[in-house]
C-alpha positions in Angstrom: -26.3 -2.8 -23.0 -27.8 -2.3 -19.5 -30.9 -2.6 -17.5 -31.6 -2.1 -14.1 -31.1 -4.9 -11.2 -32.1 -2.8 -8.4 -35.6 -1.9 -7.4 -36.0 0.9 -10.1 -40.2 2.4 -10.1 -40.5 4.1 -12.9 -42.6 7.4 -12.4 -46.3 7.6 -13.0 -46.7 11.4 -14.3 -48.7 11.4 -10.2 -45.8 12.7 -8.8 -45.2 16.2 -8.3 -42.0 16.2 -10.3 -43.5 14.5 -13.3 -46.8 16.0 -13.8 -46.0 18.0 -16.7 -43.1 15.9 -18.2 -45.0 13.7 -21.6 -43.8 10.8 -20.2 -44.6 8.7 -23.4 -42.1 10.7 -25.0 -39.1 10.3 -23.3 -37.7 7.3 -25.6 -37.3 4.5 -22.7 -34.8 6.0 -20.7 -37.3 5.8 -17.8 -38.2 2.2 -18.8 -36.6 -0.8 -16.9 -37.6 -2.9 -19.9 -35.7 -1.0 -22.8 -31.8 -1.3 -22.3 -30.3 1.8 -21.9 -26.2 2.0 -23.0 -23.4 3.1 -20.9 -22.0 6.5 -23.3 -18.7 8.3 -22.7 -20.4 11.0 -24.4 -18.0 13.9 -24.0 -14.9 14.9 -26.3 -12.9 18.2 -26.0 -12.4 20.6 -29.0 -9.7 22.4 -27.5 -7.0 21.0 -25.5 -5.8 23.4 -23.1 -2.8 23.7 -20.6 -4.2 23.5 -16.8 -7.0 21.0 -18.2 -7.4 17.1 -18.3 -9.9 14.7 -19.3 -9.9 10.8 -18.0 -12.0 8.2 -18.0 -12.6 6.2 -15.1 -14.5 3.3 -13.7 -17.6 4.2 -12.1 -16.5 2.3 -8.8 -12.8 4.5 -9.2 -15.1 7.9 -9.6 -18.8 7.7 -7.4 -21.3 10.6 -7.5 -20.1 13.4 -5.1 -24.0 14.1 -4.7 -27.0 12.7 -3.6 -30.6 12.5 -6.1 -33.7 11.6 -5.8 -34.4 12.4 -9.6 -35.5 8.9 -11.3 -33.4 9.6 -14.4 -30.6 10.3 -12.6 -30.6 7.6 -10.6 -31.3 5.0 -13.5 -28.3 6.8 -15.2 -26.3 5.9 -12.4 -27.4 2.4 -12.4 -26.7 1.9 -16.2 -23.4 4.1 -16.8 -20.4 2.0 -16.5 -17.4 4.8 -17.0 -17.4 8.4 -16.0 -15.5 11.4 -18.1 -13.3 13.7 -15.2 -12.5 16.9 -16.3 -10.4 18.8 -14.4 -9.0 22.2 -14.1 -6.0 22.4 -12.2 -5.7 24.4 -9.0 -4.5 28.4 -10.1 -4.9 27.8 -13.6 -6.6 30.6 -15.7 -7.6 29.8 -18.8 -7.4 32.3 -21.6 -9.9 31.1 -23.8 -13.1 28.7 -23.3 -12.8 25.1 -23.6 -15.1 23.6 -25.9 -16.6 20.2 -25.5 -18.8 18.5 -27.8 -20.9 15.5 -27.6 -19.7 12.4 -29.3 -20.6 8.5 -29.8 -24.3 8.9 -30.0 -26.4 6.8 -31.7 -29.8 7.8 -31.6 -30.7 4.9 -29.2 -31.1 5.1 -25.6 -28.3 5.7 -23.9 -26.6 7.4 -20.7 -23.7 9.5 -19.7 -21.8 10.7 -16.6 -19.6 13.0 -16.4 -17.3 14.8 -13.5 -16.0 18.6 -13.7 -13.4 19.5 -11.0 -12.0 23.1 -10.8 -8.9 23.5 -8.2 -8.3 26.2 -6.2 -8.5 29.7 -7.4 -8.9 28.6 -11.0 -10.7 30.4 -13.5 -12.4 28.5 -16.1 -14.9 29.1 -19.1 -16.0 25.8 -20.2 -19.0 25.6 -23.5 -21.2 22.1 -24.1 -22.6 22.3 -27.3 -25.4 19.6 -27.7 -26.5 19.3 -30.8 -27.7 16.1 -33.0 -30.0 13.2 -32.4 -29.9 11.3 -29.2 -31.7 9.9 -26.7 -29.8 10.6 -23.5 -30.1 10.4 -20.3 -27.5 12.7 -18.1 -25.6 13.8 -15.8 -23.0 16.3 -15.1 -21.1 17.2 -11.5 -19.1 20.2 -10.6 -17.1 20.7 -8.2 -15.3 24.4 -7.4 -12.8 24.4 -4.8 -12.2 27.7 -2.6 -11.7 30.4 -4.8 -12.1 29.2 -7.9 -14.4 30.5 -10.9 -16.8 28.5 -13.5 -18.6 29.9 -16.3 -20.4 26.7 -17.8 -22.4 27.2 -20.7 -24.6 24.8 -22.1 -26.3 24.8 -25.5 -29.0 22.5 -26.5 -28.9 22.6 -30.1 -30.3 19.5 -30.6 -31.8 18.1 -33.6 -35.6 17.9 -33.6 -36.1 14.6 -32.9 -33.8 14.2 -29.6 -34.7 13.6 -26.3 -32.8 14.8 -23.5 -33.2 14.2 -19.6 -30.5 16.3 -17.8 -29.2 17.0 -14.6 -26.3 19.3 -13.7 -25.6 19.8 -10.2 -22.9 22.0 -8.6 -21.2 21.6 -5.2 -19.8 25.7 -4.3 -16.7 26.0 -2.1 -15.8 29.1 0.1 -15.4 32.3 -1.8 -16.0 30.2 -4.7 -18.4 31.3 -8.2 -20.5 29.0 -10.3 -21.9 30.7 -13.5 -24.5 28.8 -15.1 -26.1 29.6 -19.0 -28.4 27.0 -20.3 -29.3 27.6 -23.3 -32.3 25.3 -25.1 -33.5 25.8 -28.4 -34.0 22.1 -30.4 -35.1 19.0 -29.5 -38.5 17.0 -29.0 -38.3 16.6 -25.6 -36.0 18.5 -23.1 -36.0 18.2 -19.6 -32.8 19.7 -17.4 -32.5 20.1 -13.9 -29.5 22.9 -12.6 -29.1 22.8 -9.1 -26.6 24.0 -6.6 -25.6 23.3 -3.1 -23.0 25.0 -0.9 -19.6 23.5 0.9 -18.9 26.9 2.2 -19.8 30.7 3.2 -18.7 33.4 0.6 -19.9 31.0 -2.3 -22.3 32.1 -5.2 -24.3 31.0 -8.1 -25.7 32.8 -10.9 -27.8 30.8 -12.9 -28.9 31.9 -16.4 -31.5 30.8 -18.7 -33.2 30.9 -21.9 -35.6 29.1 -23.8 -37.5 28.9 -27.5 -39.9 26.4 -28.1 -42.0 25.8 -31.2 -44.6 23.0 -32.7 -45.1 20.2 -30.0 -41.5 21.3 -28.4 -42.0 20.4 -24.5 -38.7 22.3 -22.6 -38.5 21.7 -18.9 -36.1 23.5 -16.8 -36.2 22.7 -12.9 -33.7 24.6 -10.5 -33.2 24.3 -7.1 -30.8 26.0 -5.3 -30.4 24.9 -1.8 -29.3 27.2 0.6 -27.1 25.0 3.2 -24.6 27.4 4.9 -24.5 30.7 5.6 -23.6 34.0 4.0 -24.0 32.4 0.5 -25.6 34.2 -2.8 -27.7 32.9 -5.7 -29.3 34.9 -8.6 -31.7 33.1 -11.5 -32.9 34.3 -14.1 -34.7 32.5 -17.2 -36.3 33.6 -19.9 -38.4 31.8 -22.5 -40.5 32.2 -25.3 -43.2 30.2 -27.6 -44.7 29.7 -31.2 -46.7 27.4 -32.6 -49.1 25.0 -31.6 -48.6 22.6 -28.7 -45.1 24.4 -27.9 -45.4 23.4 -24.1 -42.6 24.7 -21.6 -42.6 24.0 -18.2 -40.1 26.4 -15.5 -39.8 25.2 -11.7 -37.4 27.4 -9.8 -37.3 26.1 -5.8 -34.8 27.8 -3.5 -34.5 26.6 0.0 -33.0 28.4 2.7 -31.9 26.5 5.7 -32.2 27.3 9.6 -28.2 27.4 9.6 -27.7 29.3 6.5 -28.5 32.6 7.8 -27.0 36.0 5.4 -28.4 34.3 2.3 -29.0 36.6 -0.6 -31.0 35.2 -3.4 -33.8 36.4 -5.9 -35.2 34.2 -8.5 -36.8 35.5 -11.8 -39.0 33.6 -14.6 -40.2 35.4 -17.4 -42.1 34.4 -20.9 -43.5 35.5 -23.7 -46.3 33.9 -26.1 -45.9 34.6 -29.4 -49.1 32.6 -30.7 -52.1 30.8 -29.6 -52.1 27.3 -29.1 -48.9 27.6 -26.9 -48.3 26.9 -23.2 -45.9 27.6 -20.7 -45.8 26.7 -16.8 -44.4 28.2 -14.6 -43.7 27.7 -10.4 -41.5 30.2 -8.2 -41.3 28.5 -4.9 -38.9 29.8 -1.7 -39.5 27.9 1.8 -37.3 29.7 4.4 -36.4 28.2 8.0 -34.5 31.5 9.0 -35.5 35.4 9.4 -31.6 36.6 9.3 -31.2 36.9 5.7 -30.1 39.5 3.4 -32.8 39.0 1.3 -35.0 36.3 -0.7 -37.5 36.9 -3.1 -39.0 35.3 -6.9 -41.0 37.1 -9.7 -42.7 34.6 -12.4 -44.3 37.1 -15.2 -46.5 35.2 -18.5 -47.8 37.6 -21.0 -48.5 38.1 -25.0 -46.1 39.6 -27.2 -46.0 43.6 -26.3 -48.0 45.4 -29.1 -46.9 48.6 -28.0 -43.1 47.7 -28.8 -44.2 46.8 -32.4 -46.4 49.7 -33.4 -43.5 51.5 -32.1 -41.3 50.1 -34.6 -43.6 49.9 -37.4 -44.3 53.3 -37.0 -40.7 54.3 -38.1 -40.8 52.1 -41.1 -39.8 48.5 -39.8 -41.8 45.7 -41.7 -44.4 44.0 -39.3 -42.1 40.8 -39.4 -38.7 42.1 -38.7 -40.2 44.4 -35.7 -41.4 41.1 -33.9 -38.3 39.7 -34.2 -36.5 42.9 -33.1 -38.2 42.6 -29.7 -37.5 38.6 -29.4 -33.7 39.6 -29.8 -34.2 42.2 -27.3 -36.2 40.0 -25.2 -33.2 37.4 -25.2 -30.2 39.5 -25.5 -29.5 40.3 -21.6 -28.8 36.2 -21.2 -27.1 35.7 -24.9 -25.1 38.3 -24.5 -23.3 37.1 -21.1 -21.9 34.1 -23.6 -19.3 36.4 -24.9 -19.0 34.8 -28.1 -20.3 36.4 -31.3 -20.1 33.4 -33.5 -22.5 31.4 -30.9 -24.6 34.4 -30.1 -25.3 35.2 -34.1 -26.1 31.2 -34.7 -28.3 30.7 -31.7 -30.5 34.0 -32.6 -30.4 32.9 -36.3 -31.7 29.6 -35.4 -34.5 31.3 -33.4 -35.4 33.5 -36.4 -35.4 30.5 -38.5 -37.9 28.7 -36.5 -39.8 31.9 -36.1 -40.1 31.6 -39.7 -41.2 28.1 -40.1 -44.1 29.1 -37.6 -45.0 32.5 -39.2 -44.6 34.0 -35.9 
């Protein structure tokens, strides 16, 4: 077990990146007091040709980013060993690999963990995080010139957990990071996805959705940072709420620097209220330091559920219940269906009509 040594303030709920986080909920990960345990907290399902997984020392394998997020940097303070992934240079895999969590123990705990894709691989890789824990962490990529990543990450946790995440990704020239979060159990949830470039050519797609129900808070926070030039970013999350106190919270920043001049980008945020007593925040920011861009711009949309779309399908004989959760599935399906795997798209939108259910919504 760990604790801090360094000089380690834990955050107030003043600060701008913690005013809507329930910081009496996040289980002492945030706590210099409570010892927090160094996890190696990834396994692989599928061993694959062109992909290896080590475990090295933290002083062997440092962060290849910088963070001023104070879980992350307690994280880094506690975790003792880091999981490497790597995907060799020109490899293609044929099929996802699959990693699962493993060695948690429902106590506070953190993780580390490294992805590396060589040049001009092309890689599908699926996290499926699913039950109890109290975790802290975080996850690196790094995409060499050329290559592809498809990461999908699925928060399936048990309703109970408590997860503070941050996965950050370092692009290459010419390179592709695809991001799907996925969150849909859990007490407390709060991820951070952010990107940074290494060269011009590069591009991130990040992809989002969200359910939250009873006393669920789900906190996404993005930031893409726009470093060099002639790079591309598209977001696009989507969330939706039932039940009382379901609180979500959706920061997207994008920052475009003097030197990165071509930048593309466009950043959406959309959610839908399915019931009173539910809440959902939402910020769109862009700060620009150039006018020779392609194009920048952010939407942010918070509504009720469309009433229009279920008299429609009542009026050709749907039930009342089935209709509404016709036009969640619709809602959703543009961002399940980039997954591209039937047996995870059928269990995530079952588990959302199953807590539709428990809600009556």
């Amino acid at each position: 077990m760990s604790t801090l040594t360094t000089n380690y303030l834990a955050p107030t709920g003043r600060e701008e990146a913690w005013r809507f986080t329930p910081l009496a909920r996040v289980g002492g990960l945030l706590d210099s007091a409570v010892a927090v345990s160094s996890v190696n907290s990834i396994k692989t399902v599928n061993s694959q040709n062109g992909v290896k997984l080590t475990v090295k020392s933290v002083g062997d394998q440092p962060a290849i980013s910088t963070s001023d997020d104070l879980a992350t940097i307690r994280a880094r303070e506690v975790v003792t060993e880091v999981s490497h992934i790597e995907i060799a240079a020109n490899a293609q895999l044929e099929r996802p690999l699959l990693l699962e969590r493993a060695n948690l123990t429902g106590k506070p705990q953190a993780s580390r963990t490294l992805i590396t894709c060589g040049a001009n691989s092309h890689a599908t890789i699926i996290l499926n995080n699913s039950g109890n824990a109290i975790l802290s962490d975080e996850i690196e990529f790094e995409l060499s010139q050329g290559s592809t990543l498809t990461f999908v990450s699925l928060q399936e946790w048990s309703s109970k957990a408590i997860h503070l995440g941050r996965q950050h990704a370092i692009i290459a020239k010419d390179a592709t990071f695809n991001s799907i979060v996925v969150t849909v159990g859990g007490s407390l949830v709060r991820l951070l996805p952010t990107v940074e470039y290494s060269g011009p050519g590069s591009s991130a797609d990040l992809q989002g959705l969200y359910f939250a129900t009873d006393g669920q808070h789900l906190e996404h926070r993005l930031h893409v940072d726009h470093n060099v030039p002639n790079a591309k970013s598209r977001v696009n999350y989507k969330g939706a709420l039932a039940g009382d106190k379901a609180h979500t919270v959706w920061i997207g920043d994008v920052y475009i620097r003097s030197n990165a001049e071509g930048t593309d980008t466009y950043e959406l945020n959309r959610n839908l209220l399915l019931s009173d007593g539910a809440r959902a925040d939402s910020v769109p920011n862009l700060e620009i330091e150039t006018g020779e861009i392609v194009g920048a711009g952010h939407a942010s949309t918070t509504g009720r559920f469309d009433d229009e779309q279920l008299f429609y399908l009542s009026s050709r004989g749907i039930p009342a219940e089935i209709a509404r959760r016709l036009v969640i599935r619709g809602f959703f399906a543009e961002i399940v269906g980039k997954i591209k795997d039937e047996e995870i798209e059928n269990r995530l939108m079952d588990r959302i009509d199953a807590e539709l259910a428990k809600v009556g919504a």
